[in-house]
C-alpha positions in Angstrom: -5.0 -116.1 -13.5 -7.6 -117.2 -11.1 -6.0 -115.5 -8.2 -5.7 -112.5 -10.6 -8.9 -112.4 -11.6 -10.6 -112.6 -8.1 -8.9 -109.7 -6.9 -9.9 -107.8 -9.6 -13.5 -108.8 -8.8 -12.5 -108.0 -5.3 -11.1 -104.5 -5.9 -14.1 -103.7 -8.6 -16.7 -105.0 -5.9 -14.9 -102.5 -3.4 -15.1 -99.8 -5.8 -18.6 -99.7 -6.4 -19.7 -100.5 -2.6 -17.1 -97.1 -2.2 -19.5 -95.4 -4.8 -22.5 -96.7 -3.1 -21.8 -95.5 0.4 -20.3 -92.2 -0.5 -23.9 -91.8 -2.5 -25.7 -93.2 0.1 -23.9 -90.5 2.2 -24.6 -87.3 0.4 -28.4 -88.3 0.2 -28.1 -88.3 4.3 -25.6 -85.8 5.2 -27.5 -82.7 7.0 -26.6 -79.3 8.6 -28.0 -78.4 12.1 -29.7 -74.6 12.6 -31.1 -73.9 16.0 -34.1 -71.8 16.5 -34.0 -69.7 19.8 -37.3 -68.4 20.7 -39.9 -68.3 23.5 -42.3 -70.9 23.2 -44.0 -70.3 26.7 -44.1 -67.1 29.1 -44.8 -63.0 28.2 -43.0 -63.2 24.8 -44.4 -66.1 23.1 -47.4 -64.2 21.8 -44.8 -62.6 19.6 -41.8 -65.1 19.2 -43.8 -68.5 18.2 -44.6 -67.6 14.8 -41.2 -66.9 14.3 -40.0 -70.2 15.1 -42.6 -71.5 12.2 -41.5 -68.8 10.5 -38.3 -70.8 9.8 -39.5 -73.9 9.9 -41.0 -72.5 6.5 -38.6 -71.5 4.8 -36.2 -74.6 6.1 -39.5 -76.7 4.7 -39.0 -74.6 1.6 -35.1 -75.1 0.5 -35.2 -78.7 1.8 -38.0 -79.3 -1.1 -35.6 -78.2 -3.6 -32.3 -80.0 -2.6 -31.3 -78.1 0.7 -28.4 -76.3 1.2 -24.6 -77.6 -0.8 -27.0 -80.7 -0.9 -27.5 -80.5 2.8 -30.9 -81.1 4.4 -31.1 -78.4 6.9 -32.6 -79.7 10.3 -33.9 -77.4 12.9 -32.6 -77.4 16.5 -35.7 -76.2 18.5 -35.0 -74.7 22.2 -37.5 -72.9 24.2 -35.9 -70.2 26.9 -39.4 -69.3 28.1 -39.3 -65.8 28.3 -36.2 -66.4 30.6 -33.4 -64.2 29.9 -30.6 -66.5 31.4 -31.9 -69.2 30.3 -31.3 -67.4 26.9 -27.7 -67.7 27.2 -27.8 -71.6 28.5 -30.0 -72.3 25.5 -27.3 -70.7 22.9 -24.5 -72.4 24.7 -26.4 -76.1 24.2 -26.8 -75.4 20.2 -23.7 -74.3 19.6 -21.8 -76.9 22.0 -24.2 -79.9 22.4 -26.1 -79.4 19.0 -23.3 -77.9 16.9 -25.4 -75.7 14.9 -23.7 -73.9 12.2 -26.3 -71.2 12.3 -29.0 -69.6 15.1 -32.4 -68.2 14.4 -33.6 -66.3 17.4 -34.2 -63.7 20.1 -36.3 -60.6 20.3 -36.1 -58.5 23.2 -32.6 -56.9 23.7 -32.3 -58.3 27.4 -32.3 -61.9 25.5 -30.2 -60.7 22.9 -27.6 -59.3 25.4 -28.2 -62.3 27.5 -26.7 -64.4 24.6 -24.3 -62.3 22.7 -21.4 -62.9 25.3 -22.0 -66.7 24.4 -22.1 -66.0 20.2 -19.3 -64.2 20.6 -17.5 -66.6 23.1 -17.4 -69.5 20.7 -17.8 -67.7 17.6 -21.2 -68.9 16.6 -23.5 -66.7 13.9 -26.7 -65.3 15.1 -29.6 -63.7 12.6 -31.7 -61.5 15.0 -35.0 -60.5 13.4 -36.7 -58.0 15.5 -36.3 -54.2 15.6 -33.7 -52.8 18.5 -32.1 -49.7 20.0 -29.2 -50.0 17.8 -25.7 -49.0 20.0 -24.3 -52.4 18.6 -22.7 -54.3 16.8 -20.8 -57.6 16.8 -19.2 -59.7 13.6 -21.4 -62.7 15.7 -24.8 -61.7 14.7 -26.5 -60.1 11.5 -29.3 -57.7 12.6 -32.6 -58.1 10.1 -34.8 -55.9 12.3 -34.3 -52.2 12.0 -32.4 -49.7 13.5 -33.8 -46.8 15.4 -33.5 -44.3 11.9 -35.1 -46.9 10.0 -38.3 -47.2 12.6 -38.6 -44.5 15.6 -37.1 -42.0 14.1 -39.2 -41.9 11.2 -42.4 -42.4 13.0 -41.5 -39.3 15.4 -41.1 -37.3 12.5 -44.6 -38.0 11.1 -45.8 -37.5 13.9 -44.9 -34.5 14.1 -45.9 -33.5 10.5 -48.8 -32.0 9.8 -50.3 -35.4 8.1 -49.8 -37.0 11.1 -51.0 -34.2 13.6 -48.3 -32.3 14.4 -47.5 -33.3 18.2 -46.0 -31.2 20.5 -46.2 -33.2 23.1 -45.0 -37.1 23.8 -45.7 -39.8 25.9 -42.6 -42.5 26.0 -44.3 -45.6 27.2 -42.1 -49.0 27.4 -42.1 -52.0 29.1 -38.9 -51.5 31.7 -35.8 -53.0 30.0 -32.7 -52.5 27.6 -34.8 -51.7 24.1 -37.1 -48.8 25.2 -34.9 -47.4 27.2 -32.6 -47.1 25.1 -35.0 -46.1 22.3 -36.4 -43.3 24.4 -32.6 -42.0 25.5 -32.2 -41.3 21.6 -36.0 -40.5 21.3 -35.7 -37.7 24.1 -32.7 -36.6 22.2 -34.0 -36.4 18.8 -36.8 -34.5 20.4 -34.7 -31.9 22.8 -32.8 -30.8 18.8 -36.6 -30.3 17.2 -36.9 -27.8 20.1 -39.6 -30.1 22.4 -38.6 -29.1 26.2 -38.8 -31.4 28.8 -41.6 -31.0 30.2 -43.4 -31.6 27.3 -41.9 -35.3 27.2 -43.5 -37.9 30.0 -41.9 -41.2 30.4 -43.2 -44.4 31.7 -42.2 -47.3 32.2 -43.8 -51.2 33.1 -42.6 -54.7 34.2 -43.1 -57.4 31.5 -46.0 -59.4 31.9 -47.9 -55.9 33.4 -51.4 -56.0 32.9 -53.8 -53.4 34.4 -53.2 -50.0 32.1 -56.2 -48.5 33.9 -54.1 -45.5 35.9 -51.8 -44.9 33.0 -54.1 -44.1 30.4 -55.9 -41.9 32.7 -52.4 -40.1 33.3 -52.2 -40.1 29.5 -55.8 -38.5 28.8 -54.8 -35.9 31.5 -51.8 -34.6 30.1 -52.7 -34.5 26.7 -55.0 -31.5 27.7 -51.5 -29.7 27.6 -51.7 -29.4 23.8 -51.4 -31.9 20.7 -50.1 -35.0 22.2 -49.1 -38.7 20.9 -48.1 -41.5 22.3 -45.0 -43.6 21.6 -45.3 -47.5 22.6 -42.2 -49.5 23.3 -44.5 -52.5 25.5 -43.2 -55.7 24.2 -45.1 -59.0 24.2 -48.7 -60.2 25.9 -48.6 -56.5 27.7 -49.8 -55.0 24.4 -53.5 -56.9 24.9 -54.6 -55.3 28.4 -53.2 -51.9 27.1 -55.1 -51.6 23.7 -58.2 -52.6 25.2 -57.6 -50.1 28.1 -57.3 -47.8 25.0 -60.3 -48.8 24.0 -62.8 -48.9 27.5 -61.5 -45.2 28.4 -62.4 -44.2 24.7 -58.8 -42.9 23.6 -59.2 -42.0 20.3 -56.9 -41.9 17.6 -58.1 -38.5 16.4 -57.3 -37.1 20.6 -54.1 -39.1 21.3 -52.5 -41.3 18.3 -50.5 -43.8 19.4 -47.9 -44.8 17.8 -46.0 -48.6 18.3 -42.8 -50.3 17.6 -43.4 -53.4 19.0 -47.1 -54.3 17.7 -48.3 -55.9 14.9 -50.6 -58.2 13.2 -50.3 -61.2 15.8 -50.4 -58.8 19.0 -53.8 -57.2 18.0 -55.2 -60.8 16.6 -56.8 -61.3 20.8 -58.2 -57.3 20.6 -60.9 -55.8 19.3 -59.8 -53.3 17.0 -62.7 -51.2 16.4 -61.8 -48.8 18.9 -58.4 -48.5 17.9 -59.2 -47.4 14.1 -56.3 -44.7 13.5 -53.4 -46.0 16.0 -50.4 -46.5 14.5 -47.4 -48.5 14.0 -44.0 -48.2 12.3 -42.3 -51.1 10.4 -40.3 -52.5 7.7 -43.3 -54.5 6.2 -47.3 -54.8 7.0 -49.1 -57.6 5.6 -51.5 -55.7 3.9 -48.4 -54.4 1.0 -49.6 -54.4 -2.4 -47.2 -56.9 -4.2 -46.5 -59.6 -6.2 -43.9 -61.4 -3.8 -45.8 -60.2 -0.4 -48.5 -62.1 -2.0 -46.5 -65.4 -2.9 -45.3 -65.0 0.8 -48.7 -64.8 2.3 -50.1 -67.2 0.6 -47.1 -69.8 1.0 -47.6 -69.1 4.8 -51.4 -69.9 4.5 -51.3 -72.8 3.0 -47.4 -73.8 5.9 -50.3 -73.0 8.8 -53.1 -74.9 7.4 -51.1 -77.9 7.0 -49.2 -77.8 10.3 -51.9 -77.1 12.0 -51.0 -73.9 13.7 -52.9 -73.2 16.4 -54.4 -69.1 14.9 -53.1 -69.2 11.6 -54.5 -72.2 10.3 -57.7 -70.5 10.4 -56.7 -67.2 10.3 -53.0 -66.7 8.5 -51.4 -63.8 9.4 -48.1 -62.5 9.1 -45.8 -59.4 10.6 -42.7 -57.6 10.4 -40.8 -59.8 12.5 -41.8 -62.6 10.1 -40.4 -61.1 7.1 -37.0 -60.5 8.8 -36.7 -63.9 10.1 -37.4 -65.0 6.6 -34.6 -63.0 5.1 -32.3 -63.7 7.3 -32.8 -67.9 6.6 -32.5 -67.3 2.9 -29.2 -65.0 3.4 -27.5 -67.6 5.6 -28.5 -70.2 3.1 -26.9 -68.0 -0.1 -23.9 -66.8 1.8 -23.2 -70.8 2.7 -22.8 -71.2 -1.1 -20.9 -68.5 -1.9 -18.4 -69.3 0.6 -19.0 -73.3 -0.2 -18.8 -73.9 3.2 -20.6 -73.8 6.8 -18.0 -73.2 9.0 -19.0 -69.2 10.7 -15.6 -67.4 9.3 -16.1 -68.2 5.8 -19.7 -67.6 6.1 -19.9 -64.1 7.6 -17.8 -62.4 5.4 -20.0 -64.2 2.7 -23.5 -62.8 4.5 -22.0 -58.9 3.1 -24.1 -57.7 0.6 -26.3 -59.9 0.1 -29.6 -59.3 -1.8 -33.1 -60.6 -1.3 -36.1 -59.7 -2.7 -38.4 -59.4 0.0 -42.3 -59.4 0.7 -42.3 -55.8 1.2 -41.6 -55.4 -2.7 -37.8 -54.2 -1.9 -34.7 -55.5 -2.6 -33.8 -56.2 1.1 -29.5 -55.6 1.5 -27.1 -57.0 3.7 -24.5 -54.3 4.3 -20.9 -54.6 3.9 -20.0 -53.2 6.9 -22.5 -53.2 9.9 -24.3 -56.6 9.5 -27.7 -54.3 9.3 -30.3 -54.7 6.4 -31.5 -51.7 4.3 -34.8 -51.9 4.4 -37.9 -49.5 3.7 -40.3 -48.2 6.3 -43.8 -47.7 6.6 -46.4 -45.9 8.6 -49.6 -47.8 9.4 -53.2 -47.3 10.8 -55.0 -49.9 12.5 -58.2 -50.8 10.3 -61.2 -52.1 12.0 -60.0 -55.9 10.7 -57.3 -55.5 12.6 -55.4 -55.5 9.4 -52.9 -51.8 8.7 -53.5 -49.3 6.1 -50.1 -47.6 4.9 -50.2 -43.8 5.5 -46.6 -43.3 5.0 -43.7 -44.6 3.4 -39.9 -44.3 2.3 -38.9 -44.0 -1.4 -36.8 -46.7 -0.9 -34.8 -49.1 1.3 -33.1 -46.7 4.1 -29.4 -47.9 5.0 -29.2 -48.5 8.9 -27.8 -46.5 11.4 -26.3 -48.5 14.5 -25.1 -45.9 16.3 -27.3 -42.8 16.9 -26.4 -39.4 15.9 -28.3 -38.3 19.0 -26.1 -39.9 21.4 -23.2 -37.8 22.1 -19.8 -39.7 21.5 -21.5 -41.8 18.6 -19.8 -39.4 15.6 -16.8 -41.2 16.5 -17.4 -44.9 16.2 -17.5 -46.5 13.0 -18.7 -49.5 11.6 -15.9 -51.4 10.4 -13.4 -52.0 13.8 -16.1 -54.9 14.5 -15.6 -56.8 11.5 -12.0 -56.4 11.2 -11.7 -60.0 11.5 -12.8 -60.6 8.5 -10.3 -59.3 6.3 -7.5 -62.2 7.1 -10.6 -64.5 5.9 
């Protein structure tokens, strides 16, 4: 009975150090998300709040329990404005790190540079800037907008008589994939609203390009061929020398508006924005939106920056576009992971489609079922002398996105749903 006894004690002893572990376990068991942005070189004027931009919202669901009961913990990589270096970054999350999800990107070069790799080993990207569109893969969801849902739009207004009716345009990018791209369907879009070529100049610069001097004098010359605007595709530190070249040869926004794609909030916090009063810029979102849940979201970035010390914003808080997208693209991978009660990428994607969140621009941002694009609202801002944007123009309503141009010839035939075939055996 002894014997009997003991074993008893044994086997209960066992049970409860079983319970114990397996307790002990789910209080330490974590999921790995990478965050893939340029922390140093031309794009980290743009790209570094984004990486704290998901720290946030990471800080945020790990407060109330995490994800399945998962803490999430970030993966941080800098590619340094390297575009190869992209890809060798993506391939050490998802093979060194095993990440279940990445955060990241925002030119196109990087985001072609690492699509190969997604694709490759079937990780899940959530890219959060605004792009050319002529894509789409079942690897990466695509929070930014398409061209209808940003260049488009702002072409249009300008156009209109509220915002001047231009007749002529100057496309002006930095020289890679996104703006040239942008200006292929731009030029388009253009030649079937009856603008002739001539009327349209295009010019292009190397990232990092810095003296603006010649170009804006090219700009104020031929604008004295009637009503002309400006459309800026520069991306990252580029934007400072050109404003303020705006600026010292007196380029008004009442002579030549320009209008950008690729600035914001953070680009114009190192210019002085008096001189710029009336430029423009298109977007999904503009910190200065009216709402009750842009101002829960500004303020819960606020108080992130203050007490990380963020070098800016803890002084100064501000927050962009880009921002917003990143931050609704963490919250969708988090709610698509419990619907689908799992991280592994195949049960997640098709778990991504459809999904709703309500955003900071007062929208209901949606995933959609069949192109991984959100639909999401735009906007039309001028640059106030804060440096802040007052909304001139807006949508109704969320606008569904449009991948594939109906200005490029050949696009009426592709479809959304041959990528994502795949997941219907899921």
């Amino acid at each position: 009975m002894k014997r009997r006894s003991f074993v008893k004690t044994l086997a209960i002893a066992a049970s409860v150090a079983a319970i114990f572990s397996s307790s002990a376990f789910a209080q330490q068991k974590s999921v790995k998300v990478g965050i893939l942005h340029s922390l140093s070189g031309t794009m980290a004027i743009s790209e570094t709040v984004l990486k704290d931009t998901v720290l946030m919202a990471i800080d945020e669901i790990n407060a109330k329990g995490g994800v399945m009961g998962a803490k999430i913990e970030p993966v941080i990589v800098d590619p340094a404005s390297n575009w190869p270096l992209f890809a060798e970054k993506a391939r050490q999350l998802l093979t060194q790190d095993k990440v279940a999800v990445v955060f990241g990107c925002w030119t196109s070069v990087s985001r072609k540079s690492v699509l190969p790799v997604f694709e490759e080993l079937n990780g899940l990207l959530f890219y959060p800037v605004q792009y050319e569109g002529e894509e789409i893969s079942k690897n990466v969801f695509y929070t930014g907008a398409a061209p209808n849902q940003q260049a488009i739009p702002a072409v249009e207004y300008l156009m209109s008589k509220d915002g001047g009716g231009a007749k002529r345009f100057v496309l002006l990018g930095t020289d890679y994939v996104y703006p040239r791209t942008t200006n292929k369907i731009l030029r388009a879009f253009l030649k079937s609203k009856g603008i002739p070529d001539k009327d349209i100049d295009e010019v292009y610069t190397p990232f990092g390009h810095s003296d603006y001097q010649t170009i804006v004098a090219n700009i104020k010359k031929f604008s004295q061929g009637g009503k002309t605007a400006v459309i800026s595709t520069i991306n990252g530190d580029s934007n400072v020398p050109f404003y303020k070249e705006l600026g010292n040869q007196g380029l008004k926004a009442t002579d030549v508006p320009v209008v950008a794609f690729s600035v914001g909030e953070e680009e114009l916090r190192g210019v002085d924005t008096k001189p710029l009063v009336g430029h423009l810029a298109a977007w999904n979102y503009f910190m200065s939106i009216k709402n009750a849940e842009n101002s829960e979201f500004t303020k819960k970035w606020g108080s992130f920056a203050k007490a990380k010390n963020i070098a800016g914003h803890k002084d100064k808080p501000l927050t962009n576009d880009p921002m917003e997208a990143t931050y609704i693209g963490v919250y969708m991978w988090k709610q698509a992971v419990e619907k689908a009660k799992s991280f592994e990428v195949d049960k997640v994607r098709p778990a991504v489609y459809g999904q709703t969140f309500k955003a900071p621009s007062g929208f209901i941002a949606k995933m959609d079922e069949k192109n991984h694009h959100l639909h999401k609202p735009v906007y039309i801002g001028e640059v106030k002398a804060d440096g802040q944007f007052s909304i001139v123009w807006k949508t109704k309503g969320p606008v569904k996105a449009q991948p594939w141009s109906p200005f490029i010839p050949g696009n009426d035939k592709k479809k959304d749903e041959p990528a994502l075939m795949a997941d219907k055996k899921v």
